[in-house]
Backbone bond lengths (Angstrom), bond angles and torsions (degrees), N, CA, C in turn:
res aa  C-N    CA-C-N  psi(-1)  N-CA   C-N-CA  omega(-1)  CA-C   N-CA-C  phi
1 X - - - 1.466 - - 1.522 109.30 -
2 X 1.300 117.29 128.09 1.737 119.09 167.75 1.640 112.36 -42.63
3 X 1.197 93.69 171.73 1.503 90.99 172.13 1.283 113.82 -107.43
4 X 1.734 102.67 178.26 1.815 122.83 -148.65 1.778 90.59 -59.83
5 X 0.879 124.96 -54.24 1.358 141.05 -158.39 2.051 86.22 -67.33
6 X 1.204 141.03 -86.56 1.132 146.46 -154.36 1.826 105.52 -63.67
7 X 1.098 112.30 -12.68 1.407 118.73 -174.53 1.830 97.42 -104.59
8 X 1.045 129.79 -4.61 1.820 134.04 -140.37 1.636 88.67 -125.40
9 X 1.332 97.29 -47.87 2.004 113.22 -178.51 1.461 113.31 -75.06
10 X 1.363 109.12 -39.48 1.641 104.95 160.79 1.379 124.13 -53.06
11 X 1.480 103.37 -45.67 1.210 97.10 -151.08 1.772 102.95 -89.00
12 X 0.765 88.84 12.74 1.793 100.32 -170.46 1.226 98.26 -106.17
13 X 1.649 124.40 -26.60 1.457 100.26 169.22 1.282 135.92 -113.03
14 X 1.586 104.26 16.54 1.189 118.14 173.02 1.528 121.67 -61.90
15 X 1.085 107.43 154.65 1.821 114.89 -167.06 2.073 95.69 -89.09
16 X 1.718 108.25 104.81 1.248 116.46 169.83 1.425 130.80 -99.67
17 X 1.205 96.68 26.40 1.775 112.53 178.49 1.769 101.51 -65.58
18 X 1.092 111.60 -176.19 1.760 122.10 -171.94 1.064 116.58 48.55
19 X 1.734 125.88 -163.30 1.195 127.91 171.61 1.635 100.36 -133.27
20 X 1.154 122.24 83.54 1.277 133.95 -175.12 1.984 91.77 -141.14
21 X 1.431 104.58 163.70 1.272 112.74 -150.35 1.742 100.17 -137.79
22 X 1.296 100.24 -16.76 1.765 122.73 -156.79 1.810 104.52 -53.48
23 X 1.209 117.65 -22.21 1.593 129.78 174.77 1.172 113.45 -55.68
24 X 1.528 105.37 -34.38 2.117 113.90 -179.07 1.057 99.53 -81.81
25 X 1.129 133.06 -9.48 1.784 112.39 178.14 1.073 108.90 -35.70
26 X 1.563 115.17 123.55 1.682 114.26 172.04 1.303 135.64 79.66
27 X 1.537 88.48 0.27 2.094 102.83 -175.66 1.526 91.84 -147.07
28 X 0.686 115.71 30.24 1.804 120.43 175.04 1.493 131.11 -179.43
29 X 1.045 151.89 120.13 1.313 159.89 -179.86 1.648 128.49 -126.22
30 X 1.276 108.96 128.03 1.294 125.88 -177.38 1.758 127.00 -128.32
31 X 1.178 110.46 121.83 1.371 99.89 -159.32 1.855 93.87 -83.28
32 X 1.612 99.22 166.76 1.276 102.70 170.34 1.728 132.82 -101.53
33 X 1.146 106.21 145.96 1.874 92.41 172.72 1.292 122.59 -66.58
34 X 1.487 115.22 131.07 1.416 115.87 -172.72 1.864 106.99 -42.62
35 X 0.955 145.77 -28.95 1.636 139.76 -163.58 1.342 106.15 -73.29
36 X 1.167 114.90 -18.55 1.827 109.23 -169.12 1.153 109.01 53.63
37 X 1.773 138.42 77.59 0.934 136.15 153.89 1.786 134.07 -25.09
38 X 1.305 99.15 -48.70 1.163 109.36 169.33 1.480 138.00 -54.31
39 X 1.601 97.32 -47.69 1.726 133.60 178.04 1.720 91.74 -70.17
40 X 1.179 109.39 -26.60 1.623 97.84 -176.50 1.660 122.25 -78.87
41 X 1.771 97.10 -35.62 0.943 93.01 -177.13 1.771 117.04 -93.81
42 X 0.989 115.39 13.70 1.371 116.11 178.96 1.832 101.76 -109.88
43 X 1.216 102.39 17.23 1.319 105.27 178.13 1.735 101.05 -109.90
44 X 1.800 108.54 -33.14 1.538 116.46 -177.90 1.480 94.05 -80.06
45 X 1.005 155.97 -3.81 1.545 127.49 -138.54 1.547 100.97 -123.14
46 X 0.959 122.48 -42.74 1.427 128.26 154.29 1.533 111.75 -32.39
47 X 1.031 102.13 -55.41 1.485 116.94 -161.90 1.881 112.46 -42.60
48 X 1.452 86.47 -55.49 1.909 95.25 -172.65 1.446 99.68 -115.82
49 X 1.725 86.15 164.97 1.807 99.92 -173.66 1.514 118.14 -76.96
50 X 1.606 124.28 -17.24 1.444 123.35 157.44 1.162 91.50 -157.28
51 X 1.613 71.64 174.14 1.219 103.31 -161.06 1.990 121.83 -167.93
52 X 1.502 127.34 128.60 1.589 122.68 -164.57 1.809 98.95 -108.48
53 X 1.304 92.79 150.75 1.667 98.88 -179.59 1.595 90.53 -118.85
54 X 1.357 124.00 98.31 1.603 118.58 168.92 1.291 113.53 -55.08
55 X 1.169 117.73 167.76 1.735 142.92 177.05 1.902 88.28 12.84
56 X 1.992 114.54 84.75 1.284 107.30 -176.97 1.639 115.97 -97.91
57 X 1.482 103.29 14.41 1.075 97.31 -171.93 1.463 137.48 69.05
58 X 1.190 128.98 -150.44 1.344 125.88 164.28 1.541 112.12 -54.94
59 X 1.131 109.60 -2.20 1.571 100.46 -167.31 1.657 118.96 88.97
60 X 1.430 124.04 -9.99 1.664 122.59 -143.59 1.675 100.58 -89.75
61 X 1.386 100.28 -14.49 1.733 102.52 -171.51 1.613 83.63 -75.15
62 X 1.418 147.70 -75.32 1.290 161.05 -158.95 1.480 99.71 -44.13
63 X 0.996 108.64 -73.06 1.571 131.67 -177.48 1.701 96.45 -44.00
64 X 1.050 125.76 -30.11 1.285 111.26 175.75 2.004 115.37 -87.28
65 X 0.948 107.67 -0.74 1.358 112.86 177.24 1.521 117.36 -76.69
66 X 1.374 112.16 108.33 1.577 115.79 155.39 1.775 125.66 -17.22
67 X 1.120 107.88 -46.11 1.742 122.75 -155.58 1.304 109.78 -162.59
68 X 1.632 104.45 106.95 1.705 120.83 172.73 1.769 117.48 -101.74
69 X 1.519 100.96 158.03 1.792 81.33 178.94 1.369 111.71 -77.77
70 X 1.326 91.63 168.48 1.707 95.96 168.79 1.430 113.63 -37.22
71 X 1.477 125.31 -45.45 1.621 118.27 -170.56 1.993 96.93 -124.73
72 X 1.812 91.33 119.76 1.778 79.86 -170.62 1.586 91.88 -139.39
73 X 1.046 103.69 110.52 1.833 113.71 178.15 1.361 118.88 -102.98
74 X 1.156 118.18 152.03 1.519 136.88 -179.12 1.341 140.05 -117.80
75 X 1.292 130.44 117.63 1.780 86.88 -157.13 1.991 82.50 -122.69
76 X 1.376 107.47 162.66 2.133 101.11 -177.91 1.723 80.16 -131.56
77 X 1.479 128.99 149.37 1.038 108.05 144.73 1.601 117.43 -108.48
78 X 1.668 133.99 32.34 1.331 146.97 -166.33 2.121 80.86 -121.19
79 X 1.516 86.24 115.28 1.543 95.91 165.80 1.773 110.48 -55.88
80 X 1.174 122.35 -69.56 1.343 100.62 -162.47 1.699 105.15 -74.94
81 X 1.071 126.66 -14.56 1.920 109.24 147.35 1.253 128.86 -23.99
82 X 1.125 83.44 -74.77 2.452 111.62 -166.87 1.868 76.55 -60.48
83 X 1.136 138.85 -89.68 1.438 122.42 -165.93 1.556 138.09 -41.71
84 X 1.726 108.00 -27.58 1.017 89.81 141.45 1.392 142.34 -115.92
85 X 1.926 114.62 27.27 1.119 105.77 122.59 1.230 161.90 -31.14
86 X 1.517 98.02 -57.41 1.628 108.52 170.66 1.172 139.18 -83.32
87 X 1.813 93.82 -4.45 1.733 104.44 165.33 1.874 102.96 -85.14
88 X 1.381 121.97 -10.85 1.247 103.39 178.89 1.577 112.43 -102.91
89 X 1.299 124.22 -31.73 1.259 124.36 -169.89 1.388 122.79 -112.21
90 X 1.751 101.01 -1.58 1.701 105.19 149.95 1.324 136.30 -42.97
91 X 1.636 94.60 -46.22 2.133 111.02 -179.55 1.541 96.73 -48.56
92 X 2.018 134.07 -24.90 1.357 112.94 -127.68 1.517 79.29 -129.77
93 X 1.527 121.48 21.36 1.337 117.35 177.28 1.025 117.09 63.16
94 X 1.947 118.60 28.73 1.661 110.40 179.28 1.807 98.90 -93.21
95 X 1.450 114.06 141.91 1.656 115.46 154.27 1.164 115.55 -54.11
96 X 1.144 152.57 128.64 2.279 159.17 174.27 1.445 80.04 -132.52
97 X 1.679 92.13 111.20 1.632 124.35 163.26 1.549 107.40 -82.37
98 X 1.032 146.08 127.15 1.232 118.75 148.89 1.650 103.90 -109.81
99 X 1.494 82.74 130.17 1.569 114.72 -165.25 1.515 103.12 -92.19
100 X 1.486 125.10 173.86 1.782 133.70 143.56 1.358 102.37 -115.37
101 X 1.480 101.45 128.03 1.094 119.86 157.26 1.693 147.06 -40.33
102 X 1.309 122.13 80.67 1.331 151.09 -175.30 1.852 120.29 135.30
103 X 1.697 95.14 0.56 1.710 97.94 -175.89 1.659 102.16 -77.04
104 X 1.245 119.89 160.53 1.623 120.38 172.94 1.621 108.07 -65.30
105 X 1.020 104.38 145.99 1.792 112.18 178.76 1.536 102.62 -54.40
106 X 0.937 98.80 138.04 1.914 128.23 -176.66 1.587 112.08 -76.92
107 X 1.734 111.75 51.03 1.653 116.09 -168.56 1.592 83.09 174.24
108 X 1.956 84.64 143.05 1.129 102.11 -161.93 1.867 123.74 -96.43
109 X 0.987 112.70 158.36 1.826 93.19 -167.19 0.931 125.84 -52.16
110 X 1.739 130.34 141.41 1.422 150.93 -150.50 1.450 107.94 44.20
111 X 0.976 100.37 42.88 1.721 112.44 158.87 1.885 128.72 -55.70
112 X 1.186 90.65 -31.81 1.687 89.31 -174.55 1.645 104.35 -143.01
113 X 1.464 118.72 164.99 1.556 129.53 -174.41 1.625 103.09 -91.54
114 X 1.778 99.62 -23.24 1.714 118.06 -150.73 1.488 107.93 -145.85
115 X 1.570 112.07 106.95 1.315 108.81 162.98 1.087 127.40 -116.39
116 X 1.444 142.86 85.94 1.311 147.37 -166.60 1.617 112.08 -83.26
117 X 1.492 96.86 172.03 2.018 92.46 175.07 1.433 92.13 -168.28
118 X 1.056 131.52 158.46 1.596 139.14 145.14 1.200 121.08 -114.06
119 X 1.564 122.74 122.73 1.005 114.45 170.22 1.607 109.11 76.93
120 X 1.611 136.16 31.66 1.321 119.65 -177.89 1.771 111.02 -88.79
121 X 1.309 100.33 160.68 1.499 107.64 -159.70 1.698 95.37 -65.92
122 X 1.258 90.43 -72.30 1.611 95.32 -176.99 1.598 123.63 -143.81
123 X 1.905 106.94 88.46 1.168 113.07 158.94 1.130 127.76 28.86
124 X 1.492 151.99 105.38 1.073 141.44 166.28 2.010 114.45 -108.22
125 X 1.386 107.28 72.70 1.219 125.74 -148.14 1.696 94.40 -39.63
126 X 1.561 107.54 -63.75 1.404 103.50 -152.12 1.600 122.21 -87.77
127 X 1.794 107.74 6.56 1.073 129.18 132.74 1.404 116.80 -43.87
128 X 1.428 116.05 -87.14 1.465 112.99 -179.33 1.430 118.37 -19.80
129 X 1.751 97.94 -64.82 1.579 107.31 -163.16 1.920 97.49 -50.98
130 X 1.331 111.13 -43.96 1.583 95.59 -153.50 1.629 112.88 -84.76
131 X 1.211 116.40 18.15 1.350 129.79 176.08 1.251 101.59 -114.22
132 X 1.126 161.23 -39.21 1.283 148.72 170.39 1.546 104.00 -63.20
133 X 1.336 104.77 164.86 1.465 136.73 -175.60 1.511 104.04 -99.24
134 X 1.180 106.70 143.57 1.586 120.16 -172.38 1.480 99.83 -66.25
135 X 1.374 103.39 133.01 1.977 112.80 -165.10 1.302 94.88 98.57
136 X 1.267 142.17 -56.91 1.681 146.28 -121.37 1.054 96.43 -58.73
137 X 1.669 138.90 171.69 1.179 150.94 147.62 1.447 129.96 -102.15
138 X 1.312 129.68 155.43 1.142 141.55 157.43 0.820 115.26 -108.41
139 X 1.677 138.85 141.94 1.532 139.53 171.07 1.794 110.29 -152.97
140 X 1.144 112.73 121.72 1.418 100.40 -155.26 1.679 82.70 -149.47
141 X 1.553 101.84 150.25 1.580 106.34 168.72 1.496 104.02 -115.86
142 X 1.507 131.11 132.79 1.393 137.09 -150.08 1.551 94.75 -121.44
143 X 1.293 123.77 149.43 1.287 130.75 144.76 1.411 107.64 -52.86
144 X 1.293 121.49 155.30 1.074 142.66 -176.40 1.346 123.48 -110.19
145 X 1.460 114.97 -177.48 1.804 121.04 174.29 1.293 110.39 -61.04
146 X 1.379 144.15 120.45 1.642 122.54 145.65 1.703 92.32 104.48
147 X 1.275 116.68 17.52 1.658 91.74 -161.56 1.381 99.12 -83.20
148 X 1.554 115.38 151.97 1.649 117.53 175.57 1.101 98.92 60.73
149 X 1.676 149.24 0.82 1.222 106.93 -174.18 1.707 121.99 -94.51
150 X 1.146 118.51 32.82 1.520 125.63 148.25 1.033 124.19 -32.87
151 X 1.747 92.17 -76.35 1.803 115.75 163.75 1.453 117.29 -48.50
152 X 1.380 116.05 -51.99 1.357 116.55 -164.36 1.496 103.11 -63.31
153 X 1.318 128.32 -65.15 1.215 128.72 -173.27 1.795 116.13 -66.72
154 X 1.339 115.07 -0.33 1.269 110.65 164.63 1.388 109.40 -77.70
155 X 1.253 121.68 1.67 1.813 112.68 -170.19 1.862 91.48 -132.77
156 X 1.321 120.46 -26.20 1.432 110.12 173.16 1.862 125.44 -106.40
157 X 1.711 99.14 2.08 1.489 100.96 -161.03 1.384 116.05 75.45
158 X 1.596 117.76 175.69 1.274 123.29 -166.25 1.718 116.29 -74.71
159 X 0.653 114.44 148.13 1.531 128.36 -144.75 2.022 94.67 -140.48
160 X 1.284 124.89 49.36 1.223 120.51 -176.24 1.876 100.61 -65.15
161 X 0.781 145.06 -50.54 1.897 133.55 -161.68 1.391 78.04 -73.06
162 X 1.459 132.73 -104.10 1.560 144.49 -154.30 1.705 100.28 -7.89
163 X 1.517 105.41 -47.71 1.400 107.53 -169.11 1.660 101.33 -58.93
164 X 1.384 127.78 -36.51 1.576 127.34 -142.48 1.761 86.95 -91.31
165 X 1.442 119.79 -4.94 1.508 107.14 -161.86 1.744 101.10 -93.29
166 X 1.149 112.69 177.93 1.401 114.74 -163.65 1.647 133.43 83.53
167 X 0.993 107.98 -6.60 1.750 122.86 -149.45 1.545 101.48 -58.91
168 X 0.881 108.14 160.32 1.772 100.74 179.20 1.418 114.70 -94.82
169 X 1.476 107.26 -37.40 1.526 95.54 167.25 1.454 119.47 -70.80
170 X 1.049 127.54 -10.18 1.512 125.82 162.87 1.074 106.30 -77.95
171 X 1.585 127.41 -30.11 1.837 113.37 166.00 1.571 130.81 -61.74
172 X 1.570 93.97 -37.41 1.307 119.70 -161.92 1.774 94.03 -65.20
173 X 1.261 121.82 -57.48 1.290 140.73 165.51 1.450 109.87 -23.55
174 X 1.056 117.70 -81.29 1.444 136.19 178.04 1.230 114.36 -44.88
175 X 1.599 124.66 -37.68 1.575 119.55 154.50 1.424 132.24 -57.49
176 X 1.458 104.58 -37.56 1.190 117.13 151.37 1.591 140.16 -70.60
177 X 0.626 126.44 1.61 1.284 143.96 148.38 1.353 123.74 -86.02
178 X 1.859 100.84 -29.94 2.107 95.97 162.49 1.139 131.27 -54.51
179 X 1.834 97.34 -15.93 1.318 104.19 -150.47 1.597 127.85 100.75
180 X 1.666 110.30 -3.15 1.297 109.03 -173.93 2.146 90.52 -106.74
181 X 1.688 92.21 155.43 1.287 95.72 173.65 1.821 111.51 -104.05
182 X 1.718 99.05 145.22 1.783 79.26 -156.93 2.131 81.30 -108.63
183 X 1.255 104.53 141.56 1.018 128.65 -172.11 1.645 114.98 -89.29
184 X 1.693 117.83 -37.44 1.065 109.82 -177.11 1.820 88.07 -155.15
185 X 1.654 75.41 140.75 2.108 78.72 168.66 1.834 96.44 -136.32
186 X 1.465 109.24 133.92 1.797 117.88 -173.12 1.788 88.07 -126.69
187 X 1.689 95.50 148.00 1.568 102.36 178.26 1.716 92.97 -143.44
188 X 1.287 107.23 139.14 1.120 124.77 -175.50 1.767 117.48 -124.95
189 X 0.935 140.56 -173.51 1.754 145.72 -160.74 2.038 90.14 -178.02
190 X 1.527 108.13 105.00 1.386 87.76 162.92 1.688 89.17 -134.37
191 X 1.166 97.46 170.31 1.693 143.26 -166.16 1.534 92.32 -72.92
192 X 1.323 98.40 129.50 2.123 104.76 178.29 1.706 90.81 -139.00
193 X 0.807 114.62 133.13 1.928 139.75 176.22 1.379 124.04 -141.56
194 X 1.723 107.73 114.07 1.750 115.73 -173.07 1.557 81.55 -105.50
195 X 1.173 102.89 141.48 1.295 118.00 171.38 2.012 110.83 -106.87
196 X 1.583 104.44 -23.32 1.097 98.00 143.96 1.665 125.85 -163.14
197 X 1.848 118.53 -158.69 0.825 119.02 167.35 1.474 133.33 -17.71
198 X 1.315 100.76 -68.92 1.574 122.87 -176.82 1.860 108.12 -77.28
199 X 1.135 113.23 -20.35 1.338 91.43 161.92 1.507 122.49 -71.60
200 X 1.284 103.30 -22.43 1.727 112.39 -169.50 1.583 108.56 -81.37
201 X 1.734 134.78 -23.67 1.028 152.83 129.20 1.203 111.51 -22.05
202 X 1.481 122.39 -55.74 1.553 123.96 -138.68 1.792 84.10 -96.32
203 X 1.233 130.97 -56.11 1.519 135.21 -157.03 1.873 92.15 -88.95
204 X 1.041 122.03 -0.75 1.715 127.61 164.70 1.655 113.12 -76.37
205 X 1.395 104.15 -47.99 1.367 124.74 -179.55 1.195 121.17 -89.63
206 X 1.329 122.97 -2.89 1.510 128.79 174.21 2.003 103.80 -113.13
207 X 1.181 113.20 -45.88 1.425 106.66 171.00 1.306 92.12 -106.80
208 X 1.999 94.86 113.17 1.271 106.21 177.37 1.359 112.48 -69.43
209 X 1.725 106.16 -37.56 1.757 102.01 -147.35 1.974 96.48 -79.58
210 X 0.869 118.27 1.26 1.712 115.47 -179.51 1.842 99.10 -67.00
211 X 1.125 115.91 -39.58 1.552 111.18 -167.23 1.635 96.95 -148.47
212 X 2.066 100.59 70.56 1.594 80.25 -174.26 1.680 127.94 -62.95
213 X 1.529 117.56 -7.79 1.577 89.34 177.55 1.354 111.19 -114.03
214 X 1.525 112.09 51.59 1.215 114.75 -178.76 1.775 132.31 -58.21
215 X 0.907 143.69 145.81 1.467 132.83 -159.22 1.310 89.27 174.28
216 X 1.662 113.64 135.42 1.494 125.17 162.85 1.355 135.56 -41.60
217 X 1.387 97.58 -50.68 1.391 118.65 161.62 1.341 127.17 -86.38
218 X 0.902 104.11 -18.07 1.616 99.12 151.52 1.693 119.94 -60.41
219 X 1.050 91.45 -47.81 1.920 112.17 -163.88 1.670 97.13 -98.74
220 X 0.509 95.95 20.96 2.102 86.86 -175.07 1.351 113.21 -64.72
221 X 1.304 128.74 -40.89 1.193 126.43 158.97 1.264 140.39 -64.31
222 X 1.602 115.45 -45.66 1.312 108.85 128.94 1.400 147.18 -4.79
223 X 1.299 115.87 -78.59 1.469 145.20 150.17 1.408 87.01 -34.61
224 X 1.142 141.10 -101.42 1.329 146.46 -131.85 1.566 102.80 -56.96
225 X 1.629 123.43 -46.09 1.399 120.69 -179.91 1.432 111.66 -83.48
226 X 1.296 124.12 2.52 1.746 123.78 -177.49 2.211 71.01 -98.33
227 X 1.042 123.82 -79.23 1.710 109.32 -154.93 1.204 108.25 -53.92
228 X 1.424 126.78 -4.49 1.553 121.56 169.61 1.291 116.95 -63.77
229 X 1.961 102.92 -44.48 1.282 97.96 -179.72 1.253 139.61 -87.23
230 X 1.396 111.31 -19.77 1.580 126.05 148.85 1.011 102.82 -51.13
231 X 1.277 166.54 -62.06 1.354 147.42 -162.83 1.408 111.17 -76.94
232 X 1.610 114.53 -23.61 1.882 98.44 160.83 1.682 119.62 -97.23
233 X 1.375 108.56 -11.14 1.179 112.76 -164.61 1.787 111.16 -107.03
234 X 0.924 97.31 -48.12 1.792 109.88 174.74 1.284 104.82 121.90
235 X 1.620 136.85 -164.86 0.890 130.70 -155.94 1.781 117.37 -73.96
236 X 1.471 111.30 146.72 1.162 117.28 173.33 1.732 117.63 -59.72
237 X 1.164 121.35 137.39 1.588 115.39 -165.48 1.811 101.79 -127.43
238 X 1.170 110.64 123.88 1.304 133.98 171.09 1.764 122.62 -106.17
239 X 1.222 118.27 178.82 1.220 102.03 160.24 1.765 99.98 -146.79
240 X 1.187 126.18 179.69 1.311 130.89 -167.61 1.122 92.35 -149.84
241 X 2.149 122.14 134.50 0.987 99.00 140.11 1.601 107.93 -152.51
242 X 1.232 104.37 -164.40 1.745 110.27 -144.83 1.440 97.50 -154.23
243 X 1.019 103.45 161.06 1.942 126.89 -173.10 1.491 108.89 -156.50
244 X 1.484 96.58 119.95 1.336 100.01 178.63 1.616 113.27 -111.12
245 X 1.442 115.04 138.76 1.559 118.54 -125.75 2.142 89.21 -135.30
246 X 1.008 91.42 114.85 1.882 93.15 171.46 1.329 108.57 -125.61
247 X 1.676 96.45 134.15 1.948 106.20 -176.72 1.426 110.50 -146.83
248 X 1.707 114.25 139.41 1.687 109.15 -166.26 1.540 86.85 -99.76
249 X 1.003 124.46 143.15 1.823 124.59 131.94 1.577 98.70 -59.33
């Protein structure tokens, strides 16, 4: 294995814009939730004539879909996201909103058949509800309670409330209360493995809010006793988890 310093400098200057993951090949692992988020949604998307992907990130979940509706919008509210959103899913005739974060969605009520999301920070229930079309669906896979925080709390300490937030029945709730009825709620626990230093750099610096004042030099010591122990112990082990959440207007 390189050393702390040559593995620490890479990974610090790698370009972490989008939501693509493809850099860990081979220095990081994440298991998946049995539903296949993906497989799901390229199974809904065909289906209806529009349809919005909230907070889509780089765009790469979309961009991987076979078949979009006729009308398929996006909204990022992270500037260099929504851009390179719209450099990828412009060619495919998708709308990329770039939104601010807590304003009402930028489309007017019963706007869509289909509102999907992966991974959104925080639900904006009665948003959702008032942009979908009567029948419409929501189907979204959410971060979960506690996720990563192995990692996280190895660099901030124990973190007991942060852990309790996310919960699904507190999501599930909150849809219900939009007014939407939620049809299915799935909870999963998967397996997360840094194999090293610089992966733990690289997924520090790309999910900001896990360790917001993260910085090398800030953390260097840190860093230095987490790659000590991967190199006697083997890979660092986390867990992730997620709930995948369905609701009709």
């Amino acid at each position: 294995m390189r050393t702390f310093d040559e593995l620490v400098a890479e990974a610090e200057a790698v370009d972490v814009s989008g939501w693509g993951f493809g850099w860990l090949e081979g220095r990081a692992t994440e298991e998946r939730p049995p539903w296949g988020y993906a497989r799901l949604l390229a199974q809904r998307l065909p289906a209806v004539d529009s349809a919005l992907d909230v907070e889509t990130g780089g765009g790469e979940v979309l961009a991987e879909m076979p078949t979009l509706p006729a009308r398929m919008c996006a909204t990022e509210s992270w500037a260099p996201n929504a851009r390179h959103a719209a450099e990828l899913l412009g060619p495919r005739g998708v709308e990329v909103v770039h939104t601010r974060e807590g304003e009402p969605l930028p489309f007017p009520d019963r706007s869509f058949q289909l509102v999907v999301s992966r991974h959104p920070v925080r639900p904006d229930w009665p948003e959702i509800a008032r942009v979908l079309v009567d029948g419409g669906h929501y189907l979204a896979q959410h971060v979960g309670p506690g996720s990563a925080f192995e990692l996280i709390e190895y660099f901030l300490g124990p973190l007991p409330r942060q852990r309790a937030a996310r919960d699904p029945r507190d999501e599930a709730a909150g849809a219900r209360a939009a007014g939407l009825t939620v049809l299915d709620v799935r909870t999963a626990s998967c397996r997360m493995e840094f194999f090293d230093i610089g992966a733990v750099v690289y997924i520090l610096r790309k999910c900001v809010w896990w360790v917001p004042d993260f910085g090398v030099e800030r953390y260097r010591e840190t860093l230095r006793r987490l790659d000590a122990q991967i190199r006697s112990d083997g890979p660092f082990v986390a867990h992730s988890t997620r709930h995948l959440l369905e609701a009709r207007r």
